[in-house]
C-alpha positions as CSV (number, residue, x, y, z in Angstrom):
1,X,9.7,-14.7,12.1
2,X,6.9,-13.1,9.9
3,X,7.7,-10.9,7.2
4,X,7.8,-7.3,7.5
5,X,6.1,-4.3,5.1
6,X,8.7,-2.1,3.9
7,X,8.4,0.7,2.1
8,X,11.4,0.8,-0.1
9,X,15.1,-0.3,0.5
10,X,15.8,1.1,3.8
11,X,12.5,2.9,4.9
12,X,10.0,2.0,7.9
13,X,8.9,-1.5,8.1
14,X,5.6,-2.3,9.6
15,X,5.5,-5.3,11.8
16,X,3.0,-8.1,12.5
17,X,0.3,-6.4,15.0
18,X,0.9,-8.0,18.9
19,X,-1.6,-9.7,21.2
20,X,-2.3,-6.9,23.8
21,X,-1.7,-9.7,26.7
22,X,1.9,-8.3,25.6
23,X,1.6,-5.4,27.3
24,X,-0.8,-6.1,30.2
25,X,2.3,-6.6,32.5
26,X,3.8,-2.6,31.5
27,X,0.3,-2.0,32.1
28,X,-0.4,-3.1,35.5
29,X,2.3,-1.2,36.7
30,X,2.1,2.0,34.9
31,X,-1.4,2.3,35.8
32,X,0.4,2.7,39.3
33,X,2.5,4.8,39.0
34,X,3.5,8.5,36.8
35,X,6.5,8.9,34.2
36,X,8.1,12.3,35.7
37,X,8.2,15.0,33.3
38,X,11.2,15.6,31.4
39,X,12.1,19.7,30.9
40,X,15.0,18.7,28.6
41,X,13.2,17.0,25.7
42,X,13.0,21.1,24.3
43,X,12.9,20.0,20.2
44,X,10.5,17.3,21.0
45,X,8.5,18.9,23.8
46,X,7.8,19.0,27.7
47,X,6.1,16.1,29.0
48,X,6.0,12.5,30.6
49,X,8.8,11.1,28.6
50,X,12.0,9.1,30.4
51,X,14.5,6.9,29.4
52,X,15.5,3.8,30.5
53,X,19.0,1.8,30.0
54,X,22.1,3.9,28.2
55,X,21.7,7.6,28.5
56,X,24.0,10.5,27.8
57,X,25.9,11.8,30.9
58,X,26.8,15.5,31.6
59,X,31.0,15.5,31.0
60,X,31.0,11.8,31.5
61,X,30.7,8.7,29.3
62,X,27.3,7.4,28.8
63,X,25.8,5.3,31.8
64,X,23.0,3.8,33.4
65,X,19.5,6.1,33.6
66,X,19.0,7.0,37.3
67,X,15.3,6.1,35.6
68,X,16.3,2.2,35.9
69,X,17.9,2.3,39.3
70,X,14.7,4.4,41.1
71,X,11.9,2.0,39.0
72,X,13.9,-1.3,38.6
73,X,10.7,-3.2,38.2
74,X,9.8,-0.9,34.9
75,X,13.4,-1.5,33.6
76,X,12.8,-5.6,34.2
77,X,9.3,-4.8,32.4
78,X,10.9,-3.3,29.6
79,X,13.9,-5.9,29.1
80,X,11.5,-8.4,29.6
81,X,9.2,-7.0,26.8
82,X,12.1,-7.5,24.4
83,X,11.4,-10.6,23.5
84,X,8.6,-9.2,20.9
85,X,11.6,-7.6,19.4
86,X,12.8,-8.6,15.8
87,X,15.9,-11.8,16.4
88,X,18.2,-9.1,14.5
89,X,17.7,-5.6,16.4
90,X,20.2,-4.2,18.8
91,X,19.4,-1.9,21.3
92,X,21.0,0.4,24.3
93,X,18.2,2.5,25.7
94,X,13.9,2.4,25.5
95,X,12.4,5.9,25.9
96,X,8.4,5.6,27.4
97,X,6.0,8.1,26.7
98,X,3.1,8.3,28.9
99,X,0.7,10.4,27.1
100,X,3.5,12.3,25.4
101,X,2.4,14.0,22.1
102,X,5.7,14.8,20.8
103,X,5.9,17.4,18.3
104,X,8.1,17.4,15.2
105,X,11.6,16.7,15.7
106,X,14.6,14.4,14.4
107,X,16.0,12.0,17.4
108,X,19.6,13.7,16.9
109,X,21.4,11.1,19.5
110,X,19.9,8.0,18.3
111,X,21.8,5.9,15.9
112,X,19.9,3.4,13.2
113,X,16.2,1.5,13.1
114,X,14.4,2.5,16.0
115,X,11.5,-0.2,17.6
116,X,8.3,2.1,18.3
117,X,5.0,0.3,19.4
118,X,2.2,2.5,21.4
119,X,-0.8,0.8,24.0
120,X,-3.2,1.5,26.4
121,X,-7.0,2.9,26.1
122,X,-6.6,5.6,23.6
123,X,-8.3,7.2,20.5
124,X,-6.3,8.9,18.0
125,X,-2.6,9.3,18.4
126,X,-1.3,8.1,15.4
127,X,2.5,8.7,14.4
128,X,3.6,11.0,11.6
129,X,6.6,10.3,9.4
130,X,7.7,13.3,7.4
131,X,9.1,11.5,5.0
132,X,9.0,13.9,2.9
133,X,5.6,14.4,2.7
134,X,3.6,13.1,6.2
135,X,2.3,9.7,6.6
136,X,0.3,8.3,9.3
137,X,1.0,5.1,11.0
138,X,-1.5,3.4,13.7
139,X,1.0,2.1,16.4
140,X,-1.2,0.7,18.7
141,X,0.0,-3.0,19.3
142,X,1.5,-2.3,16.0
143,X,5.0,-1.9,16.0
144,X,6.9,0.3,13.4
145,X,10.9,0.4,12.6
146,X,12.0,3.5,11.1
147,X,15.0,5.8,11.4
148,X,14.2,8.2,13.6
149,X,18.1,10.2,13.5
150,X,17.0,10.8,9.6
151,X,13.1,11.4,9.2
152,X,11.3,13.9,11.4
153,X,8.1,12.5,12.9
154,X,5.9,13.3,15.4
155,X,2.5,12.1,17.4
156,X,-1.1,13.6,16.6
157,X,-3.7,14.4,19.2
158,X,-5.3,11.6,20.9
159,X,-7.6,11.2,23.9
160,X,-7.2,8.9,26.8
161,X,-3.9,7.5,28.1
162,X,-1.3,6.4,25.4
163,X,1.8,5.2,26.1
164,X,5.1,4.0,23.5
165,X,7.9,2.8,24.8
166,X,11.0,3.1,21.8
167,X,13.7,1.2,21.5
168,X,16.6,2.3,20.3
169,X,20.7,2.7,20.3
170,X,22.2,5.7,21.2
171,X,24.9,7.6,19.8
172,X,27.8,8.1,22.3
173,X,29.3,11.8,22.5
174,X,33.0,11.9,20.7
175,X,34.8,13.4,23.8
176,X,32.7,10.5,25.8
177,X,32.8,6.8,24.2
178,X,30.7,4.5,25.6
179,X,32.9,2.4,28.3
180,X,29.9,0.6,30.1
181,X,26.9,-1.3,28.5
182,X,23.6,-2.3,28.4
183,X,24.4,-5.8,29.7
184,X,26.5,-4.8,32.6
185,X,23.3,-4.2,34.4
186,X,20.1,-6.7,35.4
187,X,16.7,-5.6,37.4
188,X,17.1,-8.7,40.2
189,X,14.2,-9.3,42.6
190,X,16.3,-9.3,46.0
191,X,15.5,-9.3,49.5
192,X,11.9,-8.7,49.0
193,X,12.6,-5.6,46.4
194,X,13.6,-5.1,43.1
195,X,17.5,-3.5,42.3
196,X,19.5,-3.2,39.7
197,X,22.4,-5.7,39.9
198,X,25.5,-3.8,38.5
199,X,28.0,-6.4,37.4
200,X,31.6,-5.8,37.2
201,X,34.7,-7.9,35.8
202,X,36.3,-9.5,38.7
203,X,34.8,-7.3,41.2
204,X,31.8,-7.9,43.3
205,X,28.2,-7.4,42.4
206,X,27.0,-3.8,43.3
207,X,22.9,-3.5,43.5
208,X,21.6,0.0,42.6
209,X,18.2,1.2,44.1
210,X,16.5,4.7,44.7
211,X,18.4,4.4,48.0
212,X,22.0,3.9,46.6
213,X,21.9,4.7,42.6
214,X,25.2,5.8,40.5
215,X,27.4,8.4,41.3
216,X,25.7,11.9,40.5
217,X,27.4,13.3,37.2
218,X,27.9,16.9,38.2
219,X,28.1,16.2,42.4
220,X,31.4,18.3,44.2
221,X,31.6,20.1,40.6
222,X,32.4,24.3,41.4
223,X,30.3,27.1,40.3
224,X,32.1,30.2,39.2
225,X,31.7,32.5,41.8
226,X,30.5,35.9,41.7
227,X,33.6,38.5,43.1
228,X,32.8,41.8,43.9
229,X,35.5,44.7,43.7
230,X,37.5,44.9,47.1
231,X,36.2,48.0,48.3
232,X,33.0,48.3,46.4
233,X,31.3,51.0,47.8
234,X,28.0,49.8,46.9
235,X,28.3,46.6,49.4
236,X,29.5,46.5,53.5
237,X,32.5,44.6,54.3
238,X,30.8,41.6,55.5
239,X,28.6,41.8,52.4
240,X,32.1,41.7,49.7
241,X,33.3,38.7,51.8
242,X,30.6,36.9,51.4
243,X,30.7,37.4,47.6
244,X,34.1,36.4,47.4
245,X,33.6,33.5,48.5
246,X,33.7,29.7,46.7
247,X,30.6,27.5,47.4
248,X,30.3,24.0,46.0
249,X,27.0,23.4,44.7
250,X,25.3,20.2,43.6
251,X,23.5,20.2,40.2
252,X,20.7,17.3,38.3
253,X,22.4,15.5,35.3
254,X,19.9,15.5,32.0
């Protein structure tokens, strides 16, 4: 494996540049299709930014991204993409960015060396390391490892369509350990579509799809209701029955 340009005992490493026939495949299908926007990224910003594998669950332990079971082919892309990966690093999750530019933020649920490497036909768009003072970094084709939980970083303008895809291990709530992993599941080509294969210890092989995906984290959960006083005077009968009443409600996980 080629060496790596580090700056100091712990701090990013620059690795060797990649051919860009590595990511002609991601591209061929992302020129396809849209990453959805994500409202939740709020530190980092709104935009076209998912992620894929091990994500953090409303009140449950981590699990598989409904991302990977509604674009299985995408997960396969990314897994398959891996190989580019240094031998040593460890990963449970990639985020993809499709002309995300993130603003400054730390990535407080990641754990360790995050894998960052940007494509596509773009100008500009370099990534920021505050560390202290800002530093820019070319990522195109160029990957860069840095700790991303411990230096705040973010991605200057660009034009054209840029997309980074990160690799990276995430940090499992306390209350919620991680019970499931990364290797449980496999994007399988099957019956003339690609699924998620979901396998489980002496049990039989479940396949996950946009048609039949995980078990939503919040579904049958109770909202509090709103009561109104018996006898309010401000509603009709019909009116303080209806608000006394219990309704199970369905809400989207992060």
């Amino acid at each position: 494996m080629a060496s790596l340009k580090t700056e100091g005992s712990g701090g990013p490493s620059e690795l060797p540049e990649l051919d860009p026939s590595a990511f002609q495949p991601l591209i061929d299908h992302l020129m396809k299709t849209n990453i959805p926007i994500n409202k939740y990224r709020k530190s980092a910003g709104i935009g076209r930014s998912q992620c894929f594998g091990m994500v953090r669950k409303r009140s449950m332990a981590p699990d598989l991204s409904r991302c990977s079971w509604i674009d299985p082919r995408l997960h396969y892309l990314l897994m398959k993409f891996a190989v580019n990966l240094p031998s040593d690093f460890t990963f449970t999750s990639v985020q993809i960015n499709d002309s995300y530019a993130c603003e400054a933020h730390f990535d407080k649920h990641n754990v360790g060396n995050s894998y960052i490497v940007a494509f596509g036909p773009y100008t500009g768009g370099e990534l920021v390391l505050k560390n202290p003072t800002d530093k820019e970094y070319n990522i195109r084709h160029r990957p860069l490892l840095f700790d991303g939980s411990a230096i705040e970083h973010y991605t200057k303008e660009f034009t054209g369509r840029r997309w980074s895809i990160v690799y990276h291990t995430l940090v499992a709530p306390a209350k919620f350990p991680m019970i499931r992993k990364l290797d449980d599941y496999e994007a399988v080509y099957r019956d003339g579509s690609w699924v998620i294969a979901w396998r489980r210890d002496g049990e039989s092989t479940v396949y996950l799809s946009k048609k039949n995906g995980l078990p939503h984290p919040l579904r049958g959960r109770k909202k509090p209701a709103i009561v109104a006083p018996v006898g309010n005077p401000r509603f009709s009968d019909a009116q303080n029955l209806m608000l006394s009443v219990h309704e199970e409600i369905e809400e989207d996980e992060e």
